[in-house]
C-alpha positions as CSV (number, residue, x, y, z in Angstrom):
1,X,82.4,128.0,70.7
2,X,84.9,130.5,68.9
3,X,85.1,129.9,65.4
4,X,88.9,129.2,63.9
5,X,90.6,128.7,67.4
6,X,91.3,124.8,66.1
7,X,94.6,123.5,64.4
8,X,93.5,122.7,60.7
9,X,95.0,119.2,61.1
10,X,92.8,118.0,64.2
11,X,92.2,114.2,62.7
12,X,91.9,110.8,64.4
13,X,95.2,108.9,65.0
14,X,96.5,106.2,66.3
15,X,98.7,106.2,69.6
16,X,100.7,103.0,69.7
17,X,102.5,101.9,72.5
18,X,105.8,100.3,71.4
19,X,106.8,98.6,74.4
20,X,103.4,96.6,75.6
21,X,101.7,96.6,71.7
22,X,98.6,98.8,72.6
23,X,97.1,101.2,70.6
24,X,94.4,103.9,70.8
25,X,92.3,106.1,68.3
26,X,91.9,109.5,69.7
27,X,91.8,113.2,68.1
28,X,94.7,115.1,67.9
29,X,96.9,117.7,66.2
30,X,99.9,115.5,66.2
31,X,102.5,115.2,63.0
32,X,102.9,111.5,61.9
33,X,105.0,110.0,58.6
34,X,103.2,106.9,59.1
35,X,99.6,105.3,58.9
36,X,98.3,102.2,60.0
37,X,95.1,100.3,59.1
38,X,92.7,100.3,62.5
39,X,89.9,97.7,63.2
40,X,87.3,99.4,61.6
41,X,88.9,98.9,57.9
42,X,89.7,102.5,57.9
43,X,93.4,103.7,57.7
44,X,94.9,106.5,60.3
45,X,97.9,108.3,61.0
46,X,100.0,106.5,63.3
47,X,101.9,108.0,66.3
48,X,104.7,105.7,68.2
49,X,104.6,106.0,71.9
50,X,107.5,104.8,74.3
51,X,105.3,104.6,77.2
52,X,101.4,104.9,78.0
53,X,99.1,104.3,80.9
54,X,99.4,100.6,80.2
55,X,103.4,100.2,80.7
56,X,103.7,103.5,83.3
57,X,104.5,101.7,86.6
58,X,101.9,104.3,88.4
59,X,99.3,103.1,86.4
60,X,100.3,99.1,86.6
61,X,101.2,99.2,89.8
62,X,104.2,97.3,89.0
63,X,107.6,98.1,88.7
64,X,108.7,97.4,84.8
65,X,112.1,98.2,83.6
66,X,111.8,99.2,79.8
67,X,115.1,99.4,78.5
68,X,115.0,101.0,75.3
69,X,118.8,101.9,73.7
70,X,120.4,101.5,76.6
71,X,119.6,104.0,79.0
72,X,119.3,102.2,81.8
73,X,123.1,100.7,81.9
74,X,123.4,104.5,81.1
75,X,122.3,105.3,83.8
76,X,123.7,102.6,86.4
77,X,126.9,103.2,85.1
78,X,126.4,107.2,85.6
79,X,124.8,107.0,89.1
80,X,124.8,103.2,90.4
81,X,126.5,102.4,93.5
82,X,129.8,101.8,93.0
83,X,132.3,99.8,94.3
84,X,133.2,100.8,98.1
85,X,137.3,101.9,97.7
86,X,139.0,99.4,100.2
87,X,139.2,102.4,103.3
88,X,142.8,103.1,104.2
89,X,144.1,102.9,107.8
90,X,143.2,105.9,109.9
91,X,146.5,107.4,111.3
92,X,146.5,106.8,115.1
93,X,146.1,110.3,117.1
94,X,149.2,110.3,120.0
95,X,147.5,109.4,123.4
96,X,147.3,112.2,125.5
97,X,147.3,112.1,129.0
98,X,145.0,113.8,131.7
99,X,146.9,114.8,134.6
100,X,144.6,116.1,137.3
């Protein structure tokens, strides 16, 4: 392997999902602000996730709506289906008549 090719701040952390409370210890490069103690006594950065492989519906199998700050009803309101407009009248066309 090449020497120096790695980030200087490759380190454990912690992955958390926030939505289903899972967490992972993995290696990574990633900036955190906060640590959290893990279940070997030892205390690692801590990384917040919004979704993982245990809430992403592909990986479940499930369908599960995680509404965080609103987005959804952002988005319903944005692109939902809206109300159907009562249609108005359609103008009858003047008969015509065939002679043959």
């Amino acid at each position: 392997m090449k020497p120096d090719i790695h980030p200087k701040t490759f380190r454990k952390v912690v992955f958390k999902d926030m939505s289903c409370d899972y967490a992972f210890l993995t290696h990574s490069c990633v900036d955190t602000k906060e640590t959290i103690k893990w279940e070997d006594g030892n205390e690692y950065p801590l990384f917040k996730l919004e979704i993982s492989s245990k809430s992403h519906p592909f990986y479940t199998g499930k369908q599960n709506l995680i509404d965080t700050a609103g987005r959804i009803d952002k988005f319903m309101k944005r692109y939902g289906k809206k109300a159907a407009a009562p249609a108005a009248p359609a103008a009858e066309a003047p008969a015509t008549t065939e002679e043959a």
